[in-house]
N, CA, C and O of each residue as an XYZ file, in Angstrom:
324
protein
N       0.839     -1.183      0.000
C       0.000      0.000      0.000
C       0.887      1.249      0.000
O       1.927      1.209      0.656
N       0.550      2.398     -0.707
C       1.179      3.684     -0.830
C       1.282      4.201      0.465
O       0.442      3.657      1.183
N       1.981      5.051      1.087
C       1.438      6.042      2.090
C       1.390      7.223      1.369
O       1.824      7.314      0.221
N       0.819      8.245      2.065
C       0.005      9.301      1.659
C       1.036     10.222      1.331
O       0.631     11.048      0.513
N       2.218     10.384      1.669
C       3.336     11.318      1.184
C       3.881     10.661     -0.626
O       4.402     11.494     -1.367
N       3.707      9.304     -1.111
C       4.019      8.454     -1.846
C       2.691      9.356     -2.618
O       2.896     10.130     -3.552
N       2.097      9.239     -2.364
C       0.535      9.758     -3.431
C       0.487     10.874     -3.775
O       0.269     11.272     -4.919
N       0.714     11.597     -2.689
C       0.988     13.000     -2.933
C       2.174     13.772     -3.484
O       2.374     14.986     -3.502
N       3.018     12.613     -3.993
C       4.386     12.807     -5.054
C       4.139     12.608     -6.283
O       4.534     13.338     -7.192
N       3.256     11.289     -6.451
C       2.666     10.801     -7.693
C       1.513     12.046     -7.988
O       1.413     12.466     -9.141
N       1.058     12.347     -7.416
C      -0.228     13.559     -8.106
C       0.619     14.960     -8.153
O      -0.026     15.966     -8.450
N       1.765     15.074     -7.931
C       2.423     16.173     -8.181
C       3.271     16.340     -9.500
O       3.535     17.285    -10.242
N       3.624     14.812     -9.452
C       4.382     14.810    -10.518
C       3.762     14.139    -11.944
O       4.478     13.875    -12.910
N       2.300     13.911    -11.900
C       1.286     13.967    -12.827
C       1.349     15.575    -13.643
O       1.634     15.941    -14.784
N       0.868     16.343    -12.230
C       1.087     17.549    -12.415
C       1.840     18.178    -13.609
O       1.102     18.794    -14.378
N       2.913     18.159    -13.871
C       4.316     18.420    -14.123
C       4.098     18.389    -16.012
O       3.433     17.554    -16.625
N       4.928     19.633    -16.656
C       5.561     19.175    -17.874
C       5.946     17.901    -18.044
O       5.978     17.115    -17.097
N       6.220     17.626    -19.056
C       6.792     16.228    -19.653
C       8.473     16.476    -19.130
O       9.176     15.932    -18.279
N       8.686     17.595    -20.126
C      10.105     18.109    -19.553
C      10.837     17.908    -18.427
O      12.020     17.586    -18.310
N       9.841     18.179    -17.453
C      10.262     18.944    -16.318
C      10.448     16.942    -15.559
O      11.284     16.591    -14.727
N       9.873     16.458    -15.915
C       9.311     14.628    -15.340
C      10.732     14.129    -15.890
O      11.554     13.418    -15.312
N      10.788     14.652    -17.060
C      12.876     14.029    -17.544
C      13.736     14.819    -16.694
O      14.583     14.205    -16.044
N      13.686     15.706    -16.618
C      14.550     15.971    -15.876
C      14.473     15.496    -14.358
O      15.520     15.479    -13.711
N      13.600     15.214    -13.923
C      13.329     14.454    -12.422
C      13.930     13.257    -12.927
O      14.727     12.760    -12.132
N      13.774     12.583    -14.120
C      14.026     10.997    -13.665
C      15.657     11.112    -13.995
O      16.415     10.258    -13.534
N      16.087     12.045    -14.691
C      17.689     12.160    -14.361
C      18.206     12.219    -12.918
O      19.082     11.481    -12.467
N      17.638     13.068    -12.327
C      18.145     13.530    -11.358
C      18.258     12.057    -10.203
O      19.249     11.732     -9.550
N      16.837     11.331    -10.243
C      16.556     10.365     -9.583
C      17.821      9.528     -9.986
O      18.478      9.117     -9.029
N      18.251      9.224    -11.173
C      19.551      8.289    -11.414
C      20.460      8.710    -10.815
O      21.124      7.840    -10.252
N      20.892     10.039    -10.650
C      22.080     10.958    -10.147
C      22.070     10.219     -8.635
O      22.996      9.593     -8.120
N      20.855     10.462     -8.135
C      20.658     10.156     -6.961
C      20.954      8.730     -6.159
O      21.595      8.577     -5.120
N      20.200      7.616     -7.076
C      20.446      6.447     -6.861
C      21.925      5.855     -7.383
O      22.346      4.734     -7.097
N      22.624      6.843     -8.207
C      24.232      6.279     -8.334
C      25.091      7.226     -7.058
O      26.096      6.888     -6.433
N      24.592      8.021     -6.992
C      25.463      8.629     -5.467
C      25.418      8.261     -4.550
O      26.376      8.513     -3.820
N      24.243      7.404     -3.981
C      24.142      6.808     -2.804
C      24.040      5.271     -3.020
O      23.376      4.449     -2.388
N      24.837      5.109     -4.033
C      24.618      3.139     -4.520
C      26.453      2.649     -4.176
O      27.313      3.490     -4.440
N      26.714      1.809     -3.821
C      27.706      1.098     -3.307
C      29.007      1.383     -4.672
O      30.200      1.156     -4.471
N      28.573      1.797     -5.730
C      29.658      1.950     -6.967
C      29.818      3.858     -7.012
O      30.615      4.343     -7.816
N      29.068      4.693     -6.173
C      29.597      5.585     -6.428
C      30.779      6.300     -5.682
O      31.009      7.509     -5.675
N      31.500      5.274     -5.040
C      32.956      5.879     -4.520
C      34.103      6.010     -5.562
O      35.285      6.295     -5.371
N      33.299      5.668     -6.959
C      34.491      5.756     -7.846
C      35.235      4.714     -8.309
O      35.970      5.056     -9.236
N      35.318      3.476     -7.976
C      36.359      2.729     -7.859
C      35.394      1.759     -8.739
O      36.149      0.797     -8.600
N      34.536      1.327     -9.384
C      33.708      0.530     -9.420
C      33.007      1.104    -10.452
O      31.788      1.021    -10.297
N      33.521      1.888    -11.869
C      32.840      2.343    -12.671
C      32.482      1.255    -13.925
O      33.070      0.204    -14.179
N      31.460      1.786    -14.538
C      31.200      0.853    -15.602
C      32.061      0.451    -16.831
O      32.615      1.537    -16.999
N      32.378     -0.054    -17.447
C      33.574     -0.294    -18.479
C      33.017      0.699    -19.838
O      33.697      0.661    -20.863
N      32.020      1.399    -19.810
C      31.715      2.199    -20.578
C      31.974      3.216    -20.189
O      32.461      4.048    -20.954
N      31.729      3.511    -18.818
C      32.297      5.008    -17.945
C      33.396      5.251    -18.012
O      33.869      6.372    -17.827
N      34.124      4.072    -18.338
C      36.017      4.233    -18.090
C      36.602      4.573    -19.458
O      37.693      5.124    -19.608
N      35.624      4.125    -20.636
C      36.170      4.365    -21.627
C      35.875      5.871    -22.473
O      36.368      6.226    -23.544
N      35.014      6.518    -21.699
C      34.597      7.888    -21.943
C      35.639      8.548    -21.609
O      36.407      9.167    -22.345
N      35.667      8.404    -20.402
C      36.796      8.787    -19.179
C      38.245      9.146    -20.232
O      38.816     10.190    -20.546
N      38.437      7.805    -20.529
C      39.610      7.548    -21.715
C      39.600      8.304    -22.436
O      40.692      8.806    -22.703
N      38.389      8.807    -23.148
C      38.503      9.110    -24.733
C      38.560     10.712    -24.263
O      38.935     11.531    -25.103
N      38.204     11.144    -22.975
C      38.399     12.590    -22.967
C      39.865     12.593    -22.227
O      40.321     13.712    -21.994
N      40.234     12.060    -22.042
C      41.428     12.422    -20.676
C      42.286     12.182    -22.086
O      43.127     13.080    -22.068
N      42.485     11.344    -23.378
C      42.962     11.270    -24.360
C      42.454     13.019    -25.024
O      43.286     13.900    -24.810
N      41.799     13.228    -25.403
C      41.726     14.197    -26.392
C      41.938     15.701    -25.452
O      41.777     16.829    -25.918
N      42.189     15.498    -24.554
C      42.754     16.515    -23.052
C      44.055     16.975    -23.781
O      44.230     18.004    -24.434
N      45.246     15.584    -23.410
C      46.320     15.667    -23.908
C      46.861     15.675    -25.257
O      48.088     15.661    -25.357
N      46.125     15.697    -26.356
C      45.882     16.237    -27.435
C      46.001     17.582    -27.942
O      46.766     18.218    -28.668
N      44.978     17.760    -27.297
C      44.517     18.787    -26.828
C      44.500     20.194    -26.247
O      43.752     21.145    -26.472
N      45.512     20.052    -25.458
C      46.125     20.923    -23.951
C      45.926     22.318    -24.542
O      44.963     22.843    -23.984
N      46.406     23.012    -25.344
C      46.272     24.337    -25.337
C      44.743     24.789    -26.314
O      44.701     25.892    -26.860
N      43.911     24.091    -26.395
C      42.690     24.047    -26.807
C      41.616     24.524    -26.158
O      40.768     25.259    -26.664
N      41.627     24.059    -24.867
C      41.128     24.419    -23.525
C      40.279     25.246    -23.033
O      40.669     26.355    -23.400
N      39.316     25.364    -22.398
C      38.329     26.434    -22.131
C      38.277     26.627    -20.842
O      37.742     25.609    -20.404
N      38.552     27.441    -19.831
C      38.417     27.647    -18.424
C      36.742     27.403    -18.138
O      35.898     27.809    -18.937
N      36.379     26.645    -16.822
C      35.005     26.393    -16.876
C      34.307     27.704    -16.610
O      33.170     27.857    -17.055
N      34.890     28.652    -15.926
C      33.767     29.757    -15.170
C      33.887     30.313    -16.867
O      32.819     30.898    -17.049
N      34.419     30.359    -17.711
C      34.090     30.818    -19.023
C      33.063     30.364    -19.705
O      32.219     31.055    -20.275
N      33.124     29.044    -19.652
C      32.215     27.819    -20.085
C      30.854     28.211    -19.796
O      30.005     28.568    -20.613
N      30.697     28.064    -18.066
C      29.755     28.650    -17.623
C      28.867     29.826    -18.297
O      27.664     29.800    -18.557
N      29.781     30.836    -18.499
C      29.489     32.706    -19.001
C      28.578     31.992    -20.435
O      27.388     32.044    -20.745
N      29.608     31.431    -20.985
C      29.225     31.138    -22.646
C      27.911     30.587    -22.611
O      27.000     31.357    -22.911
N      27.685     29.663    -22.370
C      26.232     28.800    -21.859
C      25.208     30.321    -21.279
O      24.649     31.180    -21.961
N      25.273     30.187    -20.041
C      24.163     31.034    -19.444
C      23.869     32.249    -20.477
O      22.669     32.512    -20.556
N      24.610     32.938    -21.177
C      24.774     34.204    -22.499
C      24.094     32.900    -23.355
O      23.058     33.422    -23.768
N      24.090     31.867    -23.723
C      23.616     31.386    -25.198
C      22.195     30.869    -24.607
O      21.242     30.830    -25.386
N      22.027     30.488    -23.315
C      20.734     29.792    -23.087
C      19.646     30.328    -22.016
O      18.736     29.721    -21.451
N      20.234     32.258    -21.899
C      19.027     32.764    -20.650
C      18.488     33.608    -21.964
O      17.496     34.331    -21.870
């Protein structure tokens, strides 16, 4: 049986954009890998490691290519407010 805080999440999030429901169920993954026994890092997926790879590779490639993040940041918030 639901309890009443459980129901009253589900009729909220009925509520909700479509949008806005993806971005909750991201967040919910964020959530359940931060507090799941593999998010100390050590224990990543063999697909996670090879991302990992392919940027930490095109890094050193790379090196004077580079974008400072609080720039990153500026650029984004200027292209998407």
């Amino acid at each position: 049986m639901e309890t009443s805080s459980i129901k009253q999440f589900n009729e909220k999030l009925k509520a909700l954009p479509e949008f806005v429901v993806d971005e909750l169920n991201d967040f919910m993954d964020y959530l359940k890998f931060k507090y799941s026994s593999t998010s100390d890092g050590k224990d990543l997926y063999e697909w996670q490691k090879e991302i990992l790879d392919e940027r930490l590779n095109d890094l050193d490639k790379n090196a004077n290519e580079t974008v400072e993040f609080n720039e990153t940041v500026a650029e984004l918030r200027k292209k998407y407010s």
